[in-house]
C-alpha positions in Angstrom: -22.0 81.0 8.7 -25.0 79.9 10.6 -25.2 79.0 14.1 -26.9 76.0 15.8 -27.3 74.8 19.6 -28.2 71.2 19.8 -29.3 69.4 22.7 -27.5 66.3 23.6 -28.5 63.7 26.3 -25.7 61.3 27.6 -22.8 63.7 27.8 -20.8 63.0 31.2 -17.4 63.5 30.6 -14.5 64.5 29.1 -14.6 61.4 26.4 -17.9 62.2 25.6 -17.1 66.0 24.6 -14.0 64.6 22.3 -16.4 62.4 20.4 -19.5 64.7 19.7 -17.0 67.5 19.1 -15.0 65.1 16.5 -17.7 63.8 15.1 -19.3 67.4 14.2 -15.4 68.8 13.3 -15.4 65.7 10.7 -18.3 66.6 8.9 -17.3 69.2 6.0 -18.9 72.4 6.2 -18.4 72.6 10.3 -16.1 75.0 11.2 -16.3 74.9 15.0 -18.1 72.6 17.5 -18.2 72.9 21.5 -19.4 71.0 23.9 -20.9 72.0 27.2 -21.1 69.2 29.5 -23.2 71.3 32.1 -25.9 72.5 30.2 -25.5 69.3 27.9 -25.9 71.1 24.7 -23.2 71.7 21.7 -22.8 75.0 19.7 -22.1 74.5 16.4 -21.2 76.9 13.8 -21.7 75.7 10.2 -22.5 76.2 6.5 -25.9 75.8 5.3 -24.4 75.1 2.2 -22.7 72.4 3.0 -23.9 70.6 5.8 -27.5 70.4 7.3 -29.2 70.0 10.8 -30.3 65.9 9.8 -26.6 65.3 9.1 -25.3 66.9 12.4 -28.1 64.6 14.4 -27.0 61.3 12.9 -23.8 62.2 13.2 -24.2 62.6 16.9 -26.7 59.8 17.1 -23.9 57.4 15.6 -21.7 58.5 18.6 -24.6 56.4 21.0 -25.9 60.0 21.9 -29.2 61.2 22.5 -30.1 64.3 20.5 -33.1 66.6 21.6 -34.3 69.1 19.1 
């Protein structure tokens, strides 16, 4: 499994954490996904195999988030 932090502008509250963390959770190959709110960043743990960094950042992105790599 390989590990990712993304950046993530817009984050404020708790509705915001259940949607990037859904979002990442509903894309196959992501095992775990969690938001911190403080540091506004998300640590992702993955499969290269089956899912890549572009497909985590428009899957954020389509959530009306900013993503800072």
């Amino acid at each position: 499994m390989a590990q990712k932090t993304i950046m993530v502008e817009g984050m404020t509250c708790e509705h915001c954490r259940s949607a990037v963390e859904g979002a990442l959770s509903g894309l196959g190959g992501v095992s775990s996904a969690n938001v911190n709110l403080d540091e506004n960043k998300v640590d992702v743990e993955y499969d290269k195999s089956k899912v890549d960094e572009s497909t985590m950042k428009e899957a954020i992105e389509d959530q009306g988030y900013d993503v800072k790599i």
